[in-house]
C-alpha positions in Angstrom: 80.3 -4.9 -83.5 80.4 -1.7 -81.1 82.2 -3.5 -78.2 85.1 -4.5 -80.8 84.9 -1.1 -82.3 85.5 0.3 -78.9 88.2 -2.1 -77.7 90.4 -1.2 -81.2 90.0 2.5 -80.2 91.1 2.3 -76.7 94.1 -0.2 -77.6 94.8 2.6 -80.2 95.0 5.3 -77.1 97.1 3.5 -75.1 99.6 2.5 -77.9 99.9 6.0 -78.7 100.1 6.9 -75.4 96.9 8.9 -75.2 95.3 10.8 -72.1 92.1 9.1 -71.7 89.2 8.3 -69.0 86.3 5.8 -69.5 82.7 6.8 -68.6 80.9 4.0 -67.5 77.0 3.9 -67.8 75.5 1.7 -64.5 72.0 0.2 -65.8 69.7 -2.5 -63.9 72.4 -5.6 -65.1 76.0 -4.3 -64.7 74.6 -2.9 -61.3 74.6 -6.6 -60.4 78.1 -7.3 -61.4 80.1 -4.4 -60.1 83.3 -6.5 -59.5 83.2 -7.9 -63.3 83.0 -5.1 -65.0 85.3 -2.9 -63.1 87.6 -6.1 -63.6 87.4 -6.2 -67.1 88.1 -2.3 -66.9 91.5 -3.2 -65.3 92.5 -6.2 -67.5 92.0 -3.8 -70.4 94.6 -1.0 -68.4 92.1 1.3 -68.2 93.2 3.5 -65.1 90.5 6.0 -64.7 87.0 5.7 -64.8 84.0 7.3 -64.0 81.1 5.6 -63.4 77.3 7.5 -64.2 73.6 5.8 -63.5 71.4 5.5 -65.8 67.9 6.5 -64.0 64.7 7.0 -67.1 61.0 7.2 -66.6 58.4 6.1 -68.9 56.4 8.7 -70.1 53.5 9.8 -68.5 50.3 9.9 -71.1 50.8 13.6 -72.2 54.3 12.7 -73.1 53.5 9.8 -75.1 50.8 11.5 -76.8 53.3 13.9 -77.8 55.4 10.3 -79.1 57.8 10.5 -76.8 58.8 6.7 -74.7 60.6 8.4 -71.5 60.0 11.0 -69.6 61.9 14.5 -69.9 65.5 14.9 -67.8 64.4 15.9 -64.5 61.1 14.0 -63.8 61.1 12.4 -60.7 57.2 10.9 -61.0 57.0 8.2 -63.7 58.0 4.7 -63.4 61.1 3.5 -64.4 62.1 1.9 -66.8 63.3 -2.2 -67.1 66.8 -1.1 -67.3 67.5 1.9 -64.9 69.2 1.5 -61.7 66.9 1.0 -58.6 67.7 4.3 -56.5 
């Protein structure tokens, strides 16, 4: 239900003709299929795009003691996670 949700706002923008940019989030899968999705970007008119990795680390054993599942912004130790970009 989100991607329709999304798709009805940004045909909403364009219709009304408004200013807008698309922030793409890069994990471990779309990182595969760079082509496809910056395709589907363009069949949709988007024009301008941004595109942002997503890099988290599991949480070391203090951190998850604490209940916490990733590690704090910043960290540069602890493993990553399934789906974050390989750097």
């Amino acid at each position: 239900p989100t991607h329709k949700l999304v798709m009805r706002a940004l045909t909403l923008l364009q219709k009304h003709h408004v200013d807008y940019n698309v922030l793409v989030c890069v994990n471990r899968t779309s990182a595969q299929q760079p082509l496809q999705v910056y395709d589907f970007l363009c069949d949709a008119g988007v024009e301008f795009i941004q595109f942002i990795p997503v890099v988290e680390r599991l949480a070391d054993e203090t951190a998850a003691s604490d209940g916490l599942k990733l590690h704090a912004p910043g960290d540069i130790q602890g493993e990553l996670t399934e789906w974050s970009v390989r750097p």
